[in-house]
Residue frames as a rotation matrix with the C-alpha (Angstrom) as fourth column:
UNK 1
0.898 0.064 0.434 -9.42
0.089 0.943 -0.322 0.72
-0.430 0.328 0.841 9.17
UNK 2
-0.179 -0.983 0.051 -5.88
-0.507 0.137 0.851 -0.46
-0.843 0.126 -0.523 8.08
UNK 3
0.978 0.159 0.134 -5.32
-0.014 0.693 -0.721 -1.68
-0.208 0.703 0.680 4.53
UNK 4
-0.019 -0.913 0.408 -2.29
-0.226 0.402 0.888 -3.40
-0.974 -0.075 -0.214 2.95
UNK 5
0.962 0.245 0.123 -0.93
-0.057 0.617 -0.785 -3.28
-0.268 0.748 0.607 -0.46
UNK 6
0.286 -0.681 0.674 1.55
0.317 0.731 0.604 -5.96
-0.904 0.041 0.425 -0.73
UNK 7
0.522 -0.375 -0.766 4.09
-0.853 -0.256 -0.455 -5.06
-0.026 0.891 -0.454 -3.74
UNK 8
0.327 -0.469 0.820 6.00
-0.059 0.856 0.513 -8.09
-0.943 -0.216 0.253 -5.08
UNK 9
-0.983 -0.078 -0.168 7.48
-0.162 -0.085 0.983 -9.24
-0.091 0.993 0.071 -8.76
UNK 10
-0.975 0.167 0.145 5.02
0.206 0.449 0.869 -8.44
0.080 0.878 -0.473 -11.27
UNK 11
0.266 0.802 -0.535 2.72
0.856 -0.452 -0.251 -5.84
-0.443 -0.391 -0.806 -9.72
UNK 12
-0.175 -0.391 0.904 2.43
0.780 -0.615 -0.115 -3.13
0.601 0.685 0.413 -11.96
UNK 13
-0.990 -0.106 0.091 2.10
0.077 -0.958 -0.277 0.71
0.116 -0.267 0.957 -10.88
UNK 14
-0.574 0.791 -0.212 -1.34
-0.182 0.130 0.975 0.21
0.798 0.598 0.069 -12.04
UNK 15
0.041 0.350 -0.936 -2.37
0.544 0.777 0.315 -2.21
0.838 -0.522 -0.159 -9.50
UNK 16
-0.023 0.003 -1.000 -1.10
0.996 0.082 -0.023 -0.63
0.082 -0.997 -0.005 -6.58
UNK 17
-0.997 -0.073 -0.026 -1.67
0.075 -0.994 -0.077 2.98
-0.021 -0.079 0.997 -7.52
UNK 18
-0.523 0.845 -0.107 -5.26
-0.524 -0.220 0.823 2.32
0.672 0.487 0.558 -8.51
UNK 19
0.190 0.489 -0.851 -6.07
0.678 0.562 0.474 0.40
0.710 -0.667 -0.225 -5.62
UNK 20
-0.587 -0.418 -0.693 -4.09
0.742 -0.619 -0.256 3.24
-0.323 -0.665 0.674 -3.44
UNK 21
-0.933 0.122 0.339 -6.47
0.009 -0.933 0.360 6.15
0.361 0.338 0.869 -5.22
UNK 22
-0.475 0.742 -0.474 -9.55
-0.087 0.496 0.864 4.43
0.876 0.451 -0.171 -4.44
UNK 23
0.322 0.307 -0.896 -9.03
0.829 0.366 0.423 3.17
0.458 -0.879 -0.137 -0.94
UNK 24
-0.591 -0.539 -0.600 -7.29
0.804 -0.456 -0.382 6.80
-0.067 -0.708 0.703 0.67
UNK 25
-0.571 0.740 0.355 -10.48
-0.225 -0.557 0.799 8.56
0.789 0.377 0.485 0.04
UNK 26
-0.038 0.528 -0.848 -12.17
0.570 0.709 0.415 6.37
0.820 -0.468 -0.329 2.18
UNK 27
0.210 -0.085 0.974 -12.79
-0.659 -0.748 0.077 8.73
0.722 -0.658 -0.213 5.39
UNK 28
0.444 -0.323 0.836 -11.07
-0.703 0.453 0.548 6.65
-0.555 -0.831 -0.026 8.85
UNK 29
0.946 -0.260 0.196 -8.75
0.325 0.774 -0.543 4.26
-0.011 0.577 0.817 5.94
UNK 30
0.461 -0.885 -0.062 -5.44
-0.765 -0.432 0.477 4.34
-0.449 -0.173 -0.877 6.56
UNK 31
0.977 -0.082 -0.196 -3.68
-0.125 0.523 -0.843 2.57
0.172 0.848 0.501 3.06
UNK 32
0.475 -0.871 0.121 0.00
-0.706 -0.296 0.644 1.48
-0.525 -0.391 -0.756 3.72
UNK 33
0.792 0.002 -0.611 2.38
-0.445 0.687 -0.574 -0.65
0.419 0.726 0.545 1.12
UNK 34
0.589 -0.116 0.800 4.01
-0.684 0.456 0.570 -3.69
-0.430 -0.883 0.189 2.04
UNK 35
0.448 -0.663 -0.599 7.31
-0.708 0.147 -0.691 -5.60
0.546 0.734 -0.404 0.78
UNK 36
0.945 -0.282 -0.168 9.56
0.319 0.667 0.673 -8.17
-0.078 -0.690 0.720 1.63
UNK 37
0.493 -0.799 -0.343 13.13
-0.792 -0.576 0.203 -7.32
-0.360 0.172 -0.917 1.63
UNK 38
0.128 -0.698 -0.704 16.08
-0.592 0.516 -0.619 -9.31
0.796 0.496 -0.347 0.37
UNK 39
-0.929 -0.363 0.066 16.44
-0.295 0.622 -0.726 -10.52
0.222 -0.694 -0.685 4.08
UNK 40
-0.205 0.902 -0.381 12.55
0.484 0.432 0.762 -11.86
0.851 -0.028 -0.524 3.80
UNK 41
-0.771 0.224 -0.597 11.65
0.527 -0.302 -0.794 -8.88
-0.358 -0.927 0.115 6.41
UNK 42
-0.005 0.721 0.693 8.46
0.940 -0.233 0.249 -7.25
0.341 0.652 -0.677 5.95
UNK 43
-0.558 -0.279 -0.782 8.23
0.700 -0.664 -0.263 -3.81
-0.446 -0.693 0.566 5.54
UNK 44
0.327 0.945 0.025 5.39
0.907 -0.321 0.273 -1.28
0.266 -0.067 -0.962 5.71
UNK 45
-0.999 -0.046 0.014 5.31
0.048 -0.979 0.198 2.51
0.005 0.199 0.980 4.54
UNK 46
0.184 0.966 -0.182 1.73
0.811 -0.254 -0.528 4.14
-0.556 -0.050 -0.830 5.23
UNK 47
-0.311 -0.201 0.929 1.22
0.892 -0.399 0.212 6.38
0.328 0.894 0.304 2.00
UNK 48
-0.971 0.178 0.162 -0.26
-0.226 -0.906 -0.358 9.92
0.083 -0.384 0.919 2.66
UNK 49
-0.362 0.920 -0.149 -2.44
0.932 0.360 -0.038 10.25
0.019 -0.153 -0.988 4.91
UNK 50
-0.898 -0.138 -0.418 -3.03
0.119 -0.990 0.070 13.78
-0.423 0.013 0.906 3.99
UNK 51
-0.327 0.785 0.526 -6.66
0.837 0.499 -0.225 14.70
-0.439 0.366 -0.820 2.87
């Protein structure tokens, strides 16, 4: 399974670390964060998938 967490203004560290500890445990979860750029392009980094 693929998840997405979307960073944007006014997401704290919190949010998307604590949602990122939680879900990359998960055994077959592959957790990757997601931005827009200045040129409104999305882009997607997959965090470690190291267990």
């Amino acid at each position: 399974m693929q998840v997405a967490i979307f960073l944007f203004d006014g997401v704290t560290a919190l949010d998307a670390v604590g949602s990122y500890e939680a879900l990359f445990r998960l055994p077959q979860v592959q957790v990757s964060f997601c931005a827009l750029t200045i040129w409104r392009n999305l882009f997607c980094r997959a965090g470690n998938t190291q267990r």
